[in-house]
N, C-alpha and C positions, 0 to 999 in steps of 0.2 A: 237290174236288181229287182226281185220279186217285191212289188207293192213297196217300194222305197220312198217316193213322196205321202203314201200312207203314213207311212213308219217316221219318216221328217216330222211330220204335221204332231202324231202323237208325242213326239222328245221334246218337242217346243215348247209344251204346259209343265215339263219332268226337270228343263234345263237348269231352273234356276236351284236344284235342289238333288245336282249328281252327289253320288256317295263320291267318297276317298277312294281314288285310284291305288291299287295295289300290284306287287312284283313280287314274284313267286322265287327269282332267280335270289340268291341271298348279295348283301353288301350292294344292293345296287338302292338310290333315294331317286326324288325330283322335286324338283321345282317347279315352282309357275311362274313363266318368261313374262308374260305377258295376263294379265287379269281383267280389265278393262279397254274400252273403246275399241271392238271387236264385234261386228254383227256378221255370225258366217262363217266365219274365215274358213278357206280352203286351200289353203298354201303358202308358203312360205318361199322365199330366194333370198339370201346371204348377198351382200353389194360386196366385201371383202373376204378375200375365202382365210385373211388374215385375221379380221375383227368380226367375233359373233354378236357384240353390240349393235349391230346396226341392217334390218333386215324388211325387204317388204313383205305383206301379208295383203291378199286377193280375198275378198268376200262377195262370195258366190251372190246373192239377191241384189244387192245395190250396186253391183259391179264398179267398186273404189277398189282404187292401188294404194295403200297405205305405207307411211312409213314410220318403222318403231326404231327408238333411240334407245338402250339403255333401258326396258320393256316396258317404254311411255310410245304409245302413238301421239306423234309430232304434228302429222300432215298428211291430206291426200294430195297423192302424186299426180291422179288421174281419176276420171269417174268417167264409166262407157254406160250408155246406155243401153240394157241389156232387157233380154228377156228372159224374165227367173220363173214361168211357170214349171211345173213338180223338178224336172234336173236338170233344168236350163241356168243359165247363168252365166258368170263370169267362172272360168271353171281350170285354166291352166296357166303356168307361168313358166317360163325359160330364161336365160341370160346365157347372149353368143360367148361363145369360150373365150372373143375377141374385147369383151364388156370393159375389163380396164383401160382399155384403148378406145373402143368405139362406145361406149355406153349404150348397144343394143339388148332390148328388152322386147321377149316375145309373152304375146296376152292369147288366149283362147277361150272366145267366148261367143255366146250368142246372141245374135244384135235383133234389138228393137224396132218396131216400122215407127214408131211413133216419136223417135228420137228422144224417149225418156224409157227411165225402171217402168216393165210392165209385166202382167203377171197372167195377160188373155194370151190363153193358148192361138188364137190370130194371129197374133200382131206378132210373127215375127218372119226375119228375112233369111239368115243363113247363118251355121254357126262359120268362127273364120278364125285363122290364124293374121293377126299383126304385129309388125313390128314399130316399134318406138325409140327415141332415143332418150336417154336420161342425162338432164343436161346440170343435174346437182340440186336441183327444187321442184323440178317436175319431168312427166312423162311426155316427149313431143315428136313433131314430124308422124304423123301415122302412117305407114305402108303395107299395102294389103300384101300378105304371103299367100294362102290360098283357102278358099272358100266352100261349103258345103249347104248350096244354097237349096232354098224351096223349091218342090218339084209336084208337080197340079196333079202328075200322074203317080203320085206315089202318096204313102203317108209321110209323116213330117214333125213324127213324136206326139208328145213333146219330150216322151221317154229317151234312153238310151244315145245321151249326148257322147261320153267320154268325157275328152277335155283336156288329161294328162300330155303334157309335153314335154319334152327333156332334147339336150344334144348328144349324141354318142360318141364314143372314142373317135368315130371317122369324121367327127366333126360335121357330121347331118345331123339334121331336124327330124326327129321324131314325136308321132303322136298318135294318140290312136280315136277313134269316132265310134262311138257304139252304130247299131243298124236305125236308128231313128224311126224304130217299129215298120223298118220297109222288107220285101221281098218274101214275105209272107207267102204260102204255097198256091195262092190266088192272085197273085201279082209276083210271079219269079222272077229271081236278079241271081247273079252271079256271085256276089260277095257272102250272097246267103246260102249259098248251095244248093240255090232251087231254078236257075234257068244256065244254059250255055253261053247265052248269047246277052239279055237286056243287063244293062248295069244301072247297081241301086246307087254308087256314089260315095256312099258310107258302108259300114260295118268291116272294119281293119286299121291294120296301124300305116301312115302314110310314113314317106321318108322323103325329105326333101334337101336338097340345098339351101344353104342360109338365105339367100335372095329367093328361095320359091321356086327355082327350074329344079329340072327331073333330073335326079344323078342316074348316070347310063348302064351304072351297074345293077339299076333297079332289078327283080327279079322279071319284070310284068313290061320291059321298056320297050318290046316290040307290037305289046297290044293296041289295037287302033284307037280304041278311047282313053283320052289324059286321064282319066279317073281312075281305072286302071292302073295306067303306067307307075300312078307315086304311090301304087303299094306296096309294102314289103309282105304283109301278110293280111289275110281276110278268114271270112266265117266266122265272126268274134261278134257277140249279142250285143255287149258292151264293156267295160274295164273303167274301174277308177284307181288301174295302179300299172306302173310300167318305170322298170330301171334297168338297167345296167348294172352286171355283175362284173367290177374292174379289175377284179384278179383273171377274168377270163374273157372278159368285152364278150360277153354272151345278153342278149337280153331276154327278159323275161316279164310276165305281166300275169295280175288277176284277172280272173273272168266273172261275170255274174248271170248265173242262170236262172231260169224261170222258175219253177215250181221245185225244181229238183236239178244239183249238181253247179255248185260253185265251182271255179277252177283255180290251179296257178299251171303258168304252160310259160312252157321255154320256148323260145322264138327264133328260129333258125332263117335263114333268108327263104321264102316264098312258102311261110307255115299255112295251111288252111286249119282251122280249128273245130271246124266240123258243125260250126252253127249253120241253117236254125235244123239241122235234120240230128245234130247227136251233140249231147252234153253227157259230162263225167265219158268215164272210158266205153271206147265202141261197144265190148264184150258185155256192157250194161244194160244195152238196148233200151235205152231211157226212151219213154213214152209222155210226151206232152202233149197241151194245145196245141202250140203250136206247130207241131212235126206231123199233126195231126192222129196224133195216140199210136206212130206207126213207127215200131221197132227198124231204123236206120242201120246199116251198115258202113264202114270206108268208102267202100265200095260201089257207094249209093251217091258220093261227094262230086262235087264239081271242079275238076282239075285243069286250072290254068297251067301252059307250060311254064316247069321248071318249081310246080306247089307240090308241098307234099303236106299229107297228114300226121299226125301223132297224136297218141293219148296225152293227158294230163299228168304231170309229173302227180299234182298232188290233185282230190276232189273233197268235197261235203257233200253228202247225199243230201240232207238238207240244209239248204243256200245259209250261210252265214249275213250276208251282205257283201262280200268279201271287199277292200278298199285297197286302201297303199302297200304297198311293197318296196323295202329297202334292203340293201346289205349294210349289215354294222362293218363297215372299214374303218377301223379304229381302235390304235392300240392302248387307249384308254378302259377298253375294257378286257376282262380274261375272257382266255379261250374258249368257255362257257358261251358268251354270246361276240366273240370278236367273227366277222367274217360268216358269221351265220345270217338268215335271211330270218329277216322279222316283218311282221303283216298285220296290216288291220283289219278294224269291220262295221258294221252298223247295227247289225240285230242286237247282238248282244254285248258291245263295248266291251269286247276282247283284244286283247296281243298274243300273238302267234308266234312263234320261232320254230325254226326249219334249218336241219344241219344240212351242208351242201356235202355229199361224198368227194373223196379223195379228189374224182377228176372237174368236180363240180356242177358237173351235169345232170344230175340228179339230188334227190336228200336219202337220207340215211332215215330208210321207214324199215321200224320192226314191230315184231306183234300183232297187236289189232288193228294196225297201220300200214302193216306190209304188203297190201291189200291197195294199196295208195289212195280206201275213200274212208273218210269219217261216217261211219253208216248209223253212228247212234249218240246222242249228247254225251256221254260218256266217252266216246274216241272223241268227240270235237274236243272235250276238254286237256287232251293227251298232247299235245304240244301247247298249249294256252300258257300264258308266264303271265298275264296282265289281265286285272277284270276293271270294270269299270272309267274307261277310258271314255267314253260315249264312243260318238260319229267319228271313228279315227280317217281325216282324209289329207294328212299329208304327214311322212316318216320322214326325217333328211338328218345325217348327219352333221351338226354346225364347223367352223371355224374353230372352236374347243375342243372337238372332240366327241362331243356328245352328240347323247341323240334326241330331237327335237321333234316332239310328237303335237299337232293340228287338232283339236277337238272343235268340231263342226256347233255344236247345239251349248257347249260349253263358252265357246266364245273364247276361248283362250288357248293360248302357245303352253306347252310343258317343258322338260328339258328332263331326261333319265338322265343319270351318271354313278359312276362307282359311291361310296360314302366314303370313301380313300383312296382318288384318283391318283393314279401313277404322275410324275411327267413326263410328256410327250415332245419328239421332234416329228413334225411332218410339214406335208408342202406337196410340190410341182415339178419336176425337172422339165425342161425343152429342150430336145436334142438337134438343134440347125444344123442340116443339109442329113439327115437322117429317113431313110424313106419306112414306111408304114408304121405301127403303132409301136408302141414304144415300151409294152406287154413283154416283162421279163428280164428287162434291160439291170444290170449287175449296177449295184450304187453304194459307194462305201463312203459313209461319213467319220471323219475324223473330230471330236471333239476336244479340243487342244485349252489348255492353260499355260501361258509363258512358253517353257518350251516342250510342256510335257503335253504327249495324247491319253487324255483321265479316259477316253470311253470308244474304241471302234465298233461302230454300228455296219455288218454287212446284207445288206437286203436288195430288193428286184423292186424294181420300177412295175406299176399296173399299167392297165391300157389308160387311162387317161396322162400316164406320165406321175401320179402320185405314188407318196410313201406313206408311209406312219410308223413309227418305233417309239419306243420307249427309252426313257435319261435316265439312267443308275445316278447319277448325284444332279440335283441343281448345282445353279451358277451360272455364271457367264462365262461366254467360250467362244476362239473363234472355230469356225468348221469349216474345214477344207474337208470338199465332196469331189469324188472321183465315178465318172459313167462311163460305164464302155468304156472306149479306144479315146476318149475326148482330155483334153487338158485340165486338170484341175479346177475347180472354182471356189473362192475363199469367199466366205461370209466373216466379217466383224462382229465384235460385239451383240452377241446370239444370248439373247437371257432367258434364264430358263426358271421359273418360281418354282417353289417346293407347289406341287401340285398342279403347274401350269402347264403350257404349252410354249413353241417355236414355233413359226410358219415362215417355211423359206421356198422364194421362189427362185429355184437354179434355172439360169439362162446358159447351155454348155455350149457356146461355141466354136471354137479350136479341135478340129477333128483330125485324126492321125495319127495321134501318142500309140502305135504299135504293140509296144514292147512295155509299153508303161513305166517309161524311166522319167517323164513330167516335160521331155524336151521333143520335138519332132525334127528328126535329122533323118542322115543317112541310113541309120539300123531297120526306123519306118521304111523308106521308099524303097530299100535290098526286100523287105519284108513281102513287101505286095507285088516287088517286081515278081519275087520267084513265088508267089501264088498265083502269078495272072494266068485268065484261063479258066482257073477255079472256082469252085463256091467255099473256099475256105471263110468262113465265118468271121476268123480272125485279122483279115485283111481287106473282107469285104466290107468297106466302111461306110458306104452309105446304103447297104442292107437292102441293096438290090437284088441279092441271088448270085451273082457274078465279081469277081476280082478283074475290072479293066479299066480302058482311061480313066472316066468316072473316076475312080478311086485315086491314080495315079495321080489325077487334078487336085484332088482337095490334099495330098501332100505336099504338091508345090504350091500352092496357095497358102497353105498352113506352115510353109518351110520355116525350122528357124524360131517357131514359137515355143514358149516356153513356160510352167505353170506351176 
C-alpha cells in the first residue's frame, strides 16, 4: 500500500476525533461493539459461531490476543512479541474448522529478535504462521506452521507483510504474504515476475495443511523449492484482504498498488497476478518505479507450470488503500446488500459494495465502471455506501447476522445491521461419509409447532456447509431438517425472538433415504442396485461420480434406519 505507514502515523493525531460513520444504503444503523481497551486492533474471530458475545480481537503493535465479553475486554489471552515497525506486527488470525473440538488457533505475525514489542526495522526474524491451543483462559502449546524468514540476500520490508489468514471450504490454510519489498528488477525472483529461476519466498497466497505439510494438489507441487510448492498463487505486491465466496468457494482478495492501481482479483488455482511488472489491467500499461517506467505486457510474466494470468475484476487508478474484503452472507439483510461483496480501505475511510453477476465471477459494472477502473474521485465514489469508517481492517459476518466492521486508528469494533432486522434461521450442516464440498446440497427445514409445520424453508447448503433464511413468525419450534438422500434431523426447542436469530448445527448422519420416504429399506438398495454403473446423482451417495459398492455399503450399513 502506497506510503501506508505514512498515512498510519498521520490518523494517529485524527483518531481521537473521527466524524460519525455514515450508510448510504437506507434502513441500515450501527453500533459500537466494542469502545474501549483497544490499541490497534486488526481483527476479530468469533469463539461460537452460536454466540456473538464472545470474540477475540489481535492488535497489530503490541501483538496481545484479547478477549471481549459482552463488548468489555476481559483478558489477554496471549502477548507475542512482535515486530510493529511501519506494517509489521501481529497481523492475522484463523480458527481450525475443528476449534470446538480441538481449540486450535492460528496467529500470523512478525516475530521480534529481542523477545519483546519492537519498532527497529533490525530486529526482526521471520514473519510465521503458529498454532495454539485455547485451553478456556488463555492461548498455549505454540507450534510453528510455516515461516518467512530473513534472508541477507534479499530485502526484508519492512513493508508489504500481508498477514490475512483464513481456512477454505477444503479445509486448507490460507494466507497470503505481500513481496516484503523483494525481487525488485536488480535482484530477480520468481514470485515477482522478474527471474525464472531464483525464488524471493514471499509475494502470494500460500495453502497449506492444518499441520503445515504441502497439500499435493498444490498448483507448484512438483517445483523443486518448498517455497514454491505451498503457493496457490504469486505476483501479488501485497493484500490486506482475502475471503471466500461460499456460494461458489471461489476466492478472492484485494491488492495494493504503488503509485497507481489498486486491485480486487479472483483467484483461481495457480493465479499470477502480474506484480511487480503490471498493475490494474495489462491493456493499461501502467508505468512505475518500480517496473521501471516500462510499459509490461502478459506476455512479459513469468509462468510457473500450471499459472495463469488475468486482469482485475475490479481496479483504482488511484490506490485507495484498498483492505478487507467480505461477502455479506446473511439473510438479515435485503437483497440490496445480502450476498453482495463489501470492501474496505485506508485513504479515505470508505465502504465499498460490489454486486457479484449471476454466475458470480465477476460484478455487475456499468457506466463509468464498465471500464472495470475507477479513473477519477468521482467513479471512486460510485459504489462507495460508507464514509468515515477510518482504517477498515477487518469485515466478518458475526454469529447474529451482522456485519462486524475493525476500525484500526479508532480502536473499536462496529456492528452494521437492518434498523428492523428480520428473524433469522442459520447454521452448519455436516454431511458423514459425503465426499467433496457440500456447495448446493438441497436442505429443507420444517418449522413445526405441536403438530402443525407454521413455515417450510427450502434452500442449498454453500461450500462451507452453511445456510441462512429468514423466520415469517417468531416463536419456538421444533425443526426437522432434511439433506440430500440423508435421514431426517430433529432439533428441539429452537427459539426464535421477534428480531433474533437460531444457530443450528445439523450433524446428518444416516445416509441412503433414496426415495425420501424417512425409512432406509428395500426401495433404497433396488434403487442404486439398478443405477449401478452410473453417475446417477440420485443414487450416488457418497458423491463420488459413480453408483458402486461404495454406495451399495452405506445402505447396508444404514439398513433399517429410520428418521
Amino acid at each position: 500500500m502506497q506510503a501506508r505507514f505514512g498515512f498510519w502515523v498521520a490518523c494517529l493525531s485524527l483518531s481521537g476525533s473521527l466524524q460519525a460513520q455514515s450508510l448510504s444504503i437506507p434502513n441500515l444503523t450501527y453500533d459500537t461493539v466494542v469502545s474501549s481497551g483497544l490499541s490497534f486492533p486488526i481483527a476479530i474471530q468469533f469463539l461460537n459461531p452460536a454466540d456473538p458475545s464472545r470474540f477475540f480481537v489481535i492488535e497489530k503493535n503490541s501483538g496481545r490476543v484479547k478477549l471481549v465479553e459482552n463488548g468489555t475486554v476481559v483478558s489477554t489471552v496471549l502477548d507475542l512479541p512482535v515486530n510493529n515497525a511501519s506494517e509489521r506486527g501481529l497481523l492475522g488470525i484463523a480458527l481450525h474448522p475443528e476449534f470446538a473440538t480441538n481449540g486450535y488457533v492460528y496467529l500470523y505475525y512478525t516475530r521480534s529478535s529481542t523477545g519483546s514489542d519492537t519498532s527497529s526495522q533490525a530486529a526482526w526474524v521471520d514473519n510465521r504462521v503458529e498454532r495454539y491451543r485455547w485451553n478456556g483462559s488463555q492461548l498455549v502449546e505454540p507450534t510453528l506452521i510455516v515461516a518467512f524468514p530473513r534472508d541477507p540476500t534479499q530485502n526484508n520490508g519492512p513493508n508489504h507483510n500481508g498477514g490475512v489468514i483464513l481456512f477454505g471450504p477444503d479445509g486448507k490454510l490460507y494466507g497470503v504474504t505481500g513481496d516484503l519489498n523483494r525481487g525488485f528488477l536488480s535482484n530477480p525472483r520468481i514470485e515477482q515476475n522478474t527471474s525464472a529461476t531464483a525464488v524471493a519466498g514471499v509475494g502470494g497466497i500460500f495453502r497449506l495443511n492444518p499441520d503445515g505439510t504441502i497439500p499435493s494438489d498444490n498448483p507448484f507441487i512438483s517445483h523443486p523449492d518448498v517455497r514454491i510448492r505451498w503457493l496457490w498463487a504469486y505476483g501479488i505486491r501485497n493484500s490486506f484482504g482475502i475471503t471466500f465466496d461460499s456460494l461458489t468457494a471461489r476466492l478472492w482478495i484485494t491488492e495494493n498498488g504503488p503509485n497507481v492501481y489498486d486491485e480486487i482479483n479472483l483467484v483461481e488455482r495457480g493465479f499470477n497476478s502480474g506484480w511487480l511488472k503490471i498493475m490494474g489491467p495489462d491493456a493499461r500499461n501502467a508505468a512505475y518505479s518500480e517496473n521501471g517506467g516500462r510499459a509490461y505486457n502478459a506476455s512479459d510474466l513469468i509462468y510457473l507450470p500450471n499459472s495463469y494470468y488475468a486482469d482485475p475484476i475490479f481496479s483504482w487508478l488511484q490506490p485507495i488503500g484498498v483492505t478487507s474484503i467480505v461477502f455479506v452472507r446473511s439473510a438479515r439483510f435485503d437483497a440490496n446488500l445480502r450476498d453482495t461483496a463489501l470492501v474496505g480501505e485506508n485513504n479515505n475511510s470508505g465502504l465499498y459494495r460490489f454486486v457479484p453477476n449471476a454466475t458470480r465471477n465477476d460484478f455487475v459494472l456499468t457506466g463509468a465502471l464498465a471500464d472495470r477502473v475507477a479513473d477519477s474521485i468521482a467513479e471512486r465514489g460510485l459504489p462507495q455506501i460508507g464514509i468515515d469508517w477510518g482504517v477498515v481492517t477487518d469485515l466478518r459476518i458475526g454469529p447474529d447476522g451482522y456485519l462486524y466492521v475493525v476500525s484500526l486508528f479508532a480502536n473499536r469494533v462496529y456492528r452494521i445491521r437492518p434498523t428492523n432486522p428480520p428473524a433469522i434461521v442459520h447454521g452448519q450442516a455436516r454431511l458423514d461419509g459425503r465426499q467433496g464440498l457440500p456447495l448446493g446440497v438441497p436442505l429443507t427445514l420444517e418449522l413445526i409447532q405441536g403438530a402443525s409445520i407454521v413455515q417450510t424453508i427450502n434452500t442449498t447448503l454453500d461450500a462451507y456447509g452453511g445456510f441462512s433464511e429468514r423466520v415469517n413468525t417468531p416463536g419456538t419450534y421444533t425443526v426437522r431438517a432434511r439433506a440430500a438422500k440423508y435421514l431426517p434431523v430433529t432439533v428441539s426447542n429452537v427459539s426464535i425472538a421477534a428480531q433474533g436469530f437460531a444457530y443450528l448445527n445439523l450433524n446428518f448422519q444416516k445416509l441412503g433415504d433414496v426415495n425420501g420416504d424417512g425409512v432406509i429399506n428395500d426401495a433404497d438398495l433396488l434403487a442404486v442396485l439398478l443405477a449401478f454403473g452410473t453417475s446417477d446423482s440420485d443414487a450416488d451417495l457418497n458423491n463420488d461420480g459413480t453408483v458402486n459398492d461404495a454406495d451399495l455399503l452405506i445402505i447396508l450399513l444404514n439398513f433399517g434406519a429410520s428418521g
